[in-house]
C-alpha positions as CSV (number, residue, x, y, z in Angstrom):
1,X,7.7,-7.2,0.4
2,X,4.4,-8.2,0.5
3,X,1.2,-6.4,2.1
4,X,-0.5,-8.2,5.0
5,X,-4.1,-7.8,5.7
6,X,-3.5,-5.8,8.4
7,X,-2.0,-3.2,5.6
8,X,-4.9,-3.7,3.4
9,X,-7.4,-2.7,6.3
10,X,-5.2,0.2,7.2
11,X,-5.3,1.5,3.2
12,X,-9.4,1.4,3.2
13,X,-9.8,2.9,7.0
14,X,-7.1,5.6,5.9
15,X,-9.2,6.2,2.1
16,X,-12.0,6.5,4.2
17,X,-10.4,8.7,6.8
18,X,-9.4,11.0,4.0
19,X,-12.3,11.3,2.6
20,X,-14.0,12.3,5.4
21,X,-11.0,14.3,7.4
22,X,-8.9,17.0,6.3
23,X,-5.9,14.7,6.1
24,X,-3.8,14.4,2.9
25,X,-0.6,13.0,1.7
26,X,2.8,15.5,1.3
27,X,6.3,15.3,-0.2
28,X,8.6,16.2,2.4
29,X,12.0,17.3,1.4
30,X,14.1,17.5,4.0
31,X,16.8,15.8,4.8
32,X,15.3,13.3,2.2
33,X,12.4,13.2,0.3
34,X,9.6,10.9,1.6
35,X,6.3,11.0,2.2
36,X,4.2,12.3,5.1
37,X,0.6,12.4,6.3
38,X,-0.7,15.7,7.0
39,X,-3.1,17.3,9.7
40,X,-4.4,16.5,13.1
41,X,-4.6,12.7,13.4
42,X,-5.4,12.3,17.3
43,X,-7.8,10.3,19.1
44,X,-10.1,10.3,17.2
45,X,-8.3,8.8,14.3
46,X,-6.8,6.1,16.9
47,X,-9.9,4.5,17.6
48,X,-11.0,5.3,13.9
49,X,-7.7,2.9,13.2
50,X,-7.5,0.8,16.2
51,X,-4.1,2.1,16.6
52,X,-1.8,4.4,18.6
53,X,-0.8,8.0,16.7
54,X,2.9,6.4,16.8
55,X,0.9,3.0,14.7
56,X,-0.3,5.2,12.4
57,X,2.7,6.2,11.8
58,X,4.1,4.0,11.5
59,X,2.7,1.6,9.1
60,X,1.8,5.1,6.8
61,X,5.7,5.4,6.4
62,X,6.6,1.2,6.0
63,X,3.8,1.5,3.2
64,X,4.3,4.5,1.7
65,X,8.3,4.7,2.3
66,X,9.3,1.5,2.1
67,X,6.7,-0.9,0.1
68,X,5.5,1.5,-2.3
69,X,8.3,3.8,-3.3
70,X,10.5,0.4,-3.2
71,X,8.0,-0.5,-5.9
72,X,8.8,2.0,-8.5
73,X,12.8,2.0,-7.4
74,X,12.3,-1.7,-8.5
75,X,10.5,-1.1,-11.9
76,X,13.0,1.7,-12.4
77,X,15.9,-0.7,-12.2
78,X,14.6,-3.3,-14.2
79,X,13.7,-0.9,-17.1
80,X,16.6,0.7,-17.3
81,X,18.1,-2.6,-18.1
82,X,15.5,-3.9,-19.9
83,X,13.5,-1.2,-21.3
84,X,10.2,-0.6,-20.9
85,X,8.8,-3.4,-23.3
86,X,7.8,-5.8,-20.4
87,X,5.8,-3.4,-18.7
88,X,2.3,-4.2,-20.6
89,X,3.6,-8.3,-19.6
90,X,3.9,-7.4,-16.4
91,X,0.9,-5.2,-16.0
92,X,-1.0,-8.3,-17.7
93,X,0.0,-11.0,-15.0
94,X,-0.4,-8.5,-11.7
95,X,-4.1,-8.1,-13.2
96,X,-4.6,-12.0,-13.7
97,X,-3.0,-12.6,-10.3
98,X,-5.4,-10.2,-8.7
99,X,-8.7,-11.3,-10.6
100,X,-7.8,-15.1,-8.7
101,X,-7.2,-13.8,-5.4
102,X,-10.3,-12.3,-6.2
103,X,-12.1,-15.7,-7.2
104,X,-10.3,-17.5,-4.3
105,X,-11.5,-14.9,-2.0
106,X,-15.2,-15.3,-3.2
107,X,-15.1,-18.7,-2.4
108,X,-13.8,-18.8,0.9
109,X,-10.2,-19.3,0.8
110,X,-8.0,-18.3,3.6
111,X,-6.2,-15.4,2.6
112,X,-2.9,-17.0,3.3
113,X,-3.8,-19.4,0.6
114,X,-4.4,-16.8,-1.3
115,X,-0.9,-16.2,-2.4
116,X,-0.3,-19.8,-3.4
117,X,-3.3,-19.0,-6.0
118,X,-1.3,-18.6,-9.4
Protein backbone atom coordinates (compact mmCIF):
# COMPACT_ATOMS: atom_id res chain seq x y z
CA UNK A 1 0.00 0.00 0.00
CA UNK A 2 1.20 3.10 -0.93
CA UNK A 3 0.93 6.67 0.83
CA UNK A 4 -1.03 9.29 -1.00
CA UNK A 5 -0.30 12.96 -0.54
CA UNK A 6 -3.08 13.45 1.37
CA UNK A 7 -1.22 10.92 4.02
CA UNK A 8 2.01 12.78 3.60
CA UNK A 9 0.31 16.21 4.61
CA UNK A 10 -1.48 14.51 7.41
CA UNK A 11 2.11 13.02 8.86
CA UNK A 12 3.79 16.78 8.79
CA UNK A 13 0.33 18.64 10.21
CA UNK A 14 0.19 15.74 12.83
CA UNK A 15 4.53 16.18 13.64
CA UNK A 16 3.71 19.61 13.90
CA UNK A 17 0.57 19.11 16.02
CA UNK A 18 2.66 17.08 18.33
CA UNK A 19 5.12 19.20 18.71
CA UNK A 20 3.09 21.87 19.67
CA UNK A 21 0.12 19.92 21.53
CA UNK A 22 0.15 17.57 24.29
CA UNK A 23 -0.78 14.68 21.90
CA UNK A 24 1.46 11.54 21.76
CA UNK A 25 1.31 8.07 20.27
CA UNK A 26 0.27 4.82 22.74
CA UNK A 27 0.28 0.99 22.54
CA UNK A 28 -2.97 -0.11 23.30
CA UNK A 29 -3.44 -3.59 24.39
CA UNK A 30 -6.61 -4.59 24.56
CA UNK A 31 -8.33 -6.76 22.71
CA UNK A 32 -5.27 -6.38 20.32
CA UNK A 33 -2.38 -4.46 20.35
CA UNK A 34 -2.47 -1.37 18.03
CA UNK A 35 -1.75 1.96 18.19
CA UNK A 36 -3.58 5.01 19.44
CA UNK A 37 -3.37 8.82 19.51
CA UNK A 38 -3.58 10.28 22.80
CA UNK A 39 -5.20 13.52 24.42
CA UNK A 40 -7.79 15.97 23.52
CA UNK A 41 -7.90 16.35 19.75
CA UNK A 42 -11.13 18.61 19.15
CA UNK A 43 -11.86 21.49 17.16
CA UNK A 44 -9.13 22.87 17.31
CA UNK A 45 -7.15 20.06 15.79
CA UNK A 46 -10.02 19.70 13.04
CA UNK A 47 -9.43 22.90 11.45
CA UNK A 48 -5.56 22.45 12.41
CA UNK A 49 -6.18 19.09 9.95
CA UNK A 50 -8.95 20.11 7.79
CA UNK A 51 -10.69 17.10 8.97
CA UNK A 52 -13.46 15.81 11.17
CA UNK A 53 -12.21 14.09 14.85
CA UNK A 54 -13.71 10.73 13.19
CA UNK A 55 -10.92 11.74 9.90
CA UNK A 56 -8.36 12.02 12.19
CA UNK A 57 -9.02 8.98 13.18
CA UNK A 58 -9.25 7.61 10.96
CA UNK A 59 -6.37 7.98 8.64
CA UNK A 60 -4.05 7.90 12.22
CA UNK A 61 -5.23 4.14 12.44
CA UNK A 62 -5.07 3.16 8.29
CA UNK A 63 -1.31 4.68 8.75
CA UNK A 64 -0.24 3.58 11.76
CA UNK A 65 -2.36 0.10 11.89
CA UNK A 66 -2.47 -0.91 8.62
CA UNK A 67 0.43 0.74 6.35
CA UNK A 68 3.05 0.99 8.85
CA UNK A 69 2.83 -2.01 11.11
CA UNK A 70 1.93 -4.01 7.74
CA UNK A 71 5.43 -2.77 6.86
CA UNK A 72 7.46 -4.52 9.49
CA UNK A 73 4.95 -7.73 9.42
CA UNK A 74 6.23 -7.67 5.76
CA UNK A 75 10.02 -7.39 6.41
CA UNK A 76 9.47 -9.90 9.22
CA UNK A 77 8.20 -12.43 6.83
CA UNK A 78 10.62 -12.04 4.27
CA UNK A 79 13.56 -12.32 6.78
CA UNK A 80 12.56 -15.05 8.34
CA UNK A 81 12.85 -16.82 5.00
CA UNK A 82 15.60 -15.06 3.87
CA UNK A 83 17.57 -13.77 6.64
CA UNK A 84 18.44 -10.55 7.18
CA UNK A 85 21.25 -10.25 4.55
CA UNK A 86 19.03 -8.21 2.10
CA UNK A 87 18.18 -5.68 4.44
CA UNK A 88 21.30 -3.23 3.73
CA UNK A 89 20.05 -3.98 -0.36
CA UNK A 90 16.96 -3.05 0.42
CA UNK A 91 17.64 -0.11 2.61
CA UNK A 92 20.08 1.02 -0.42
CA UNK A 93 17.35 1.14 -3.19
CA UNK A 94 14.28 2.79 -0.78
CA UNK A 95 17.15 5.54 -0.31
CA UNK A 96 17.93 5.80 -4.14
CA UNK A 97 14.19 5.71 -4.86
CA UNK A 98 13.57 8.53 -2.48
CA UNK A 99 16.58 10.86 -3.49
CA UNK A 100 14.60 10.73 -7.41
CA UNK A 101 11.35 11.50 -6.17
CA UNK A 102 13.24 14.07 -4.63
CA UNK A 103 14.98 15.27 -8.00
CA UNK A 104 11.65 14.80 -9.84
CA UNK A 105 9.93 16.80 -7.27
CA UNK A 106 12.48 19.70 -7.60
CA UNK A 107 11.81 19.96 -11.09
CA UNK A 108 8.29 20.04 -11.22
CA UNK A 109 6.98 16.64 -11.86
CA UNK A 110 3.54 15.70 -10.94
CA UNK A 111 3.67 13.66 -8.05
CA UNK A 112 1.71 10.87 -9.65
CA UNK A 113 4.68 10.68 -11.95
CA UNK A 114 6.60 10.49 -9.38
CA UNK A 115 6.17 6.82 -8.76
CA UNK A 116 7.02 5.89 -12.32
CA UNK A 117 10.52 7.71 -11.41
CA UNK A 118 12.90 4.51 -10.95
Amino acid sequence: MKLTQKDKDFLERLTAAMEETNLYIELRESPLKNLVLRKNYGARLESFFGLSRQGIRWRFRRLFNEIYVNAYVTIFFVESHFGTELRPKALAIAKEQIELRRKAQRRGMHPLQQNVVR
